[in-house]
C-alpha positions in Angstrom: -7.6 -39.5 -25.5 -9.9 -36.6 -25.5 -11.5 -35.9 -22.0 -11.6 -37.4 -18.2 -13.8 -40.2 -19.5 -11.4 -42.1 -22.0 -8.9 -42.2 -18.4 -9.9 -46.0 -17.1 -8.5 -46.2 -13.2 -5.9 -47.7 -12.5 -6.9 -50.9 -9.9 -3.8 -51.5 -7.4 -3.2 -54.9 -8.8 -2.6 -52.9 -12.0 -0.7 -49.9 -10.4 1.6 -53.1 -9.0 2.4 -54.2 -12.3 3.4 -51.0 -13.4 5.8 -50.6 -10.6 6.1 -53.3 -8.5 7.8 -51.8 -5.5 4.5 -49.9 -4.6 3.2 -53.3 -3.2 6.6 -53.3 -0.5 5.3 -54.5 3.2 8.5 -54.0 4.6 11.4 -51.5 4.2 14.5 -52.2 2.6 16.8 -53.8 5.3 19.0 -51.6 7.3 16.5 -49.2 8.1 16.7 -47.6 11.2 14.9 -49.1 13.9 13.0 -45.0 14.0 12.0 -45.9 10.5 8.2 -46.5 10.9 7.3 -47.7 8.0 4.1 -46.5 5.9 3.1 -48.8 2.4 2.2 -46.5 -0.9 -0.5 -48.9 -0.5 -1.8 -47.4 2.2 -1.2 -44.1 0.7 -3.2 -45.2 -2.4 -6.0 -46.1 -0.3 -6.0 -42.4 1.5 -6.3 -40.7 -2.1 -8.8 -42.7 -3.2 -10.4 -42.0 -0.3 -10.1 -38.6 -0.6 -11.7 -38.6 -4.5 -8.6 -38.9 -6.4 -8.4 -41.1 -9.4 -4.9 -43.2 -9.8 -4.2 -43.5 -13.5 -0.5 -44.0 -14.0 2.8 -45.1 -12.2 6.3 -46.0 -12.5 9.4 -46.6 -10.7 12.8 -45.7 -10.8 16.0 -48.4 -12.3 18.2 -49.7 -9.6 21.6 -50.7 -10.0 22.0 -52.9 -6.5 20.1 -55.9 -6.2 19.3 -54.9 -2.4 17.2 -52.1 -3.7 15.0 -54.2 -5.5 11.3 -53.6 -4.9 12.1 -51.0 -2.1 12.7 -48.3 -4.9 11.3 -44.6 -5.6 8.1 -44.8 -7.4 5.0 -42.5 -8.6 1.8 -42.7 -9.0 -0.2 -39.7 -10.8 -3.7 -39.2 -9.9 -6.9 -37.6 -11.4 -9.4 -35.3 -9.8 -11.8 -36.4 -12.0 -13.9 -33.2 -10.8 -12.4 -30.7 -12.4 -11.1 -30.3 -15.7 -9.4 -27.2 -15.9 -10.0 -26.7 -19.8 -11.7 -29.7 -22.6 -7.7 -30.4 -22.9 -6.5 -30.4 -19.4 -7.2 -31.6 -16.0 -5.8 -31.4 -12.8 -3.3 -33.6 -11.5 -1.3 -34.9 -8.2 1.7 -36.9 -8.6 2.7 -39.0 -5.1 6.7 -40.1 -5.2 8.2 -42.2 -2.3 10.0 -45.0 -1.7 11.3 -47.6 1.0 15.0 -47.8 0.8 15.0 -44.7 3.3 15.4 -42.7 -0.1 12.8 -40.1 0.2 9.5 -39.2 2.2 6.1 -39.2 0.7 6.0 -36.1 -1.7 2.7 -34.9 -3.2 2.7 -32.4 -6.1 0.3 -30.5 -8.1 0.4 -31.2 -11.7 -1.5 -30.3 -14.8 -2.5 -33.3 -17.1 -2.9 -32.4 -21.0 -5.3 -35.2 -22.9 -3.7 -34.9 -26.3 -0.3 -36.2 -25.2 -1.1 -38.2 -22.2 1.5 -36.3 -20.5 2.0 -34.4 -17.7 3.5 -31.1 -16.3 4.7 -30.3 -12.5 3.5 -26.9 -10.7 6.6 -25.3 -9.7 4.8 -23.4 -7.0 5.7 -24.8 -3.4 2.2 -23.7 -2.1 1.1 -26.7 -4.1 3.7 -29.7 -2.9 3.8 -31.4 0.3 6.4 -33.5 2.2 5.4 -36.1 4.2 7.7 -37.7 6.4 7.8 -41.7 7.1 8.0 -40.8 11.1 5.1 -39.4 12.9 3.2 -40.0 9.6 -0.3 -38.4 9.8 -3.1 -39.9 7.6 -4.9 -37.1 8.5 -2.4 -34.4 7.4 -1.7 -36.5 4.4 -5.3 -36.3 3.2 -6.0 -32.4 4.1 -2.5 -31.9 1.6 -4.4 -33.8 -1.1 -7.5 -31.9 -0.5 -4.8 -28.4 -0.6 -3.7 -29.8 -4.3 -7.7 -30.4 -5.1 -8.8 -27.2 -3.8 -6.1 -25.5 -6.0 -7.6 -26.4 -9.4 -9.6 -23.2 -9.9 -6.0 -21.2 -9.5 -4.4 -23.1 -11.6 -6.7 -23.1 -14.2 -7.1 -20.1 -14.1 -3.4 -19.7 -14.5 -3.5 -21.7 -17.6 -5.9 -19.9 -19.5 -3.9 -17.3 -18.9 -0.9 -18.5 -20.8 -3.0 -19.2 -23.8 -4.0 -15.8 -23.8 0.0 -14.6 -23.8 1.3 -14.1 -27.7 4.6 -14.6 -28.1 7.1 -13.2 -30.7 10.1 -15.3 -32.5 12.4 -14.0 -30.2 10.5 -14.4 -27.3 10.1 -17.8 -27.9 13.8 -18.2 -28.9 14.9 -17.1 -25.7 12.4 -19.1 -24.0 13.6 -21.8 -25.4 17.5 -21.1 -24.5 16.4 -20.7 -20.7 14.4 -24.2 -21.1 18.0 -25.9 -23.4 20.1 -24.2 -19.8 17.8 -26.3 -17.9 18.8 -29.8 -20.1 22.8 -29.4 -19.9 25.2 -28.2 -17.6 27.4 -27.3 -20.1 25.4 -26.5 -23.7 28.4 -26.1 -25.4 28.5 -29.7 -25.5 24.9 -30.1 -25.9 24.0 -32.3 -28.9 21.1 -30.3 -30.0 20.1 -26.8 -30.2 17.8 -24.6 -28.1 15.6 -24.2 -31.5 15.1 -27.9 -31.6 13.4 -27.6 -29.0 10.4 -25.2 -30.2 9.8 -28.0 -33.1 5.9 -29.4 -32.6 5.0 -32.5 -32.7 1.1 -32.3 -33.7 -1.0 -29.4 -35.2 -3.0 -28.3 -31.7 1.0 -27.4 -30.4 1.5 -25.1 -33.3 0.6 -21.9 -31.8 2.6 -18.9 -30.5 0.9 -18.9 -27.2 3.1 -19.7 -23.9 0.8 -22.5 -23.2 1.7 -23.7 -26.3 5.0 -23.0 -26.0 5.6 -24.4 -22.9 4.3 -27.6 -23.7 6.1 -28.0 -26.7 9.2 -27.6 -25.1 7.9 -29.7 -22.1 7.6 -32.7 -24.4 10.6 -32.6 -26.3 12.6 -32.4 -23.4 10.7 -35.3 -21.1 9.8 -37.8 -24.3 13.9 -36.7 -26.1 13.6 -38.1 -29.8 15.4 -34.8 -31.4 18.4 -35.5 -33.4 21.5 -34.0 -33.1 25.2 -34.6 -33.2 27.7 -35.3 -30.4 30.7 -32.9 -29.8 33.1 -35.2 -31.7 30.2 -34.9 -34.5 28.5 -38.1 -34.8 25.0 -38.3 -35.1 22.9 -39.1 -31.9 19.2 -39.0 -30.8 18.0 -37.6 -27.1 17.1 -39.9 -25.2 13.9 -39.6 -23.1 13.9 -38.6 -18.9 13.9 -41.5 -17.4 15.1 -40.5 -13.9 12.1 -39.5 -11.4 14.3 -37.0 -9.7 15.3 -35.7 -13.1 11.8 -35.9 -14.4 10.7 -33.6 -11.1 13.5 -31.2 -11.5 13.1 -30.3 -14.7 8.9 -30.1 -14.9 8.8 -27.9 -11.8 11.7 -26.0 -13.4 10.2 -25.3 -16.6 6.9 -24.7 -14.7 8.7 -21.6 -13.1 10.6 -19.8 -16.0 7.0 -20.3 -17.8 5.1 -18.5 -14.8 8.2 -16.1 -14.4 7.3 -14.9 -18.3 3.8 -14.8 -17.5 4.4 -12.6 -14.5 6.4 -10.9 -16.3 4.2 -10.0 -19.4 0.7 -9.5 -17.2 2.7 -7.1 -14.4 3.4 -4.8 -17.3 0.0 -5.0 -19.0 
């Protein structure tokens, strides 16, 4: 995958397959009878309507049988626009769900070709809540347009961390903020903050804090690394699978990546 074009759109019989409680008509029962309640479908439509192009989505496991169907789920878009490099375009990522779990959320992203994977913008000027009451179509939109309108800034941005050079100890202690992020306790942890500077194809082997960054970003969201347990048997990370996981740790490692490059361009 090389550019906007090799990214088919997703129909929403597709998107339904994918995960399944996007096509909910109803909410989970119990719901509160001030619950009003608004369909991703509907949603879908909005972005669409507003120019965005839905090319992935997922839901989240459930362990009650009630929850079935009513689950949180995503759906990441396209702005098919407005790539912000020949390697990246920007991206909006829609969570909700419809067992009174969470409100709509809409977050910038950043979507990088070579992987098919995607990064969170930790920046709260660029991630909207929407609640279920009193929902606004119209507010929901003029958000999506916000996230659209933002792709110049954050381009910008990125070209900027390709420009940062970073040292081996830079990156080493990069990489320990990023392995503090992963476990609570990283005495425990099975695997070593250096692990996770290890590339996985030749356009990631650069010193930049792009580079960096996504490096670390992948190993951490796609797991794979081997390690040992604290008892000492062998083990493999696993990959994120939770959605809430998968939200706090991109937006996370978004901001101790724009926290370096503040850092290095307010003392240049």
């Amino acid at each position: 995958m090389k550019n906007l074009n090799d990214l088919n759109e997703l129909s929403n019989e597709n998107l339904i397959k994918l995960a399944p409680a996007i096509a909910a008509t109803r909410p989970m029962h119990g719901a509160s009878k001030w619950y009003d309640f608004v369909s991703t479908m509907q949603a879908i439509d909005l972005l669409r309507g507003a120019g965005w192009k839905p090319i992935q989505a997922g839901q989240a496991g459930t362990r009650t049988k009630e929850r079935a169907g009513f689950q949180k789920h995503m759906v990441r878009f396209l702005w098919p626009t407005h790539g912000l490099s020949d390697q990246e375009a920007l991206s909006l990522v829609m969570y909700n769900s419809h067992d009174r779990g969470c409100s709509f959320r809409l977050i910038a992203g950043v979507f990088r070709f070579v992987c098919a994977n995607g990064m969170l913008v930790g920046n709260e000027l660029f991630s909207f809540k929407h609640q279920h009451v009193g929902f606004s179509s119209e507010q929901f939109v003029n958000s999506a347009l916000e996230i659209s309108g933002s792709g110049q800034k954050i381009g910008q941005r990125v070209a900027g961390m390709k420009t940062i050079d970073m040292t081996p100890d830079e990156k080493g202690v990069y990489a320990m903020a990023a392995h503090e992020l992963l476990y609570d306790d990283i005495d425990q942890a099975p695997i070593s903050p250096a692990q996770l500077l290890g590339h996985r194809r030749i356009e990631d082997k650069g010193s930049d804090l792009w580079s960096t960054f996504n490096v670390i970003q992948e190993n951490i969201m796609k797991g794979g690394l081997k390690g040992r347990t604290p008892k000492g048997r062998k083990t493999t990370t696993y990959p994120v699978g939770s959605i809430d996981r998968s939200i706090s740790l991109n937006t996370e490692l978004w901001k101790i990546t724009e926290d370096k490059y503040n850092s290095r361009t307010d003392n240049s």
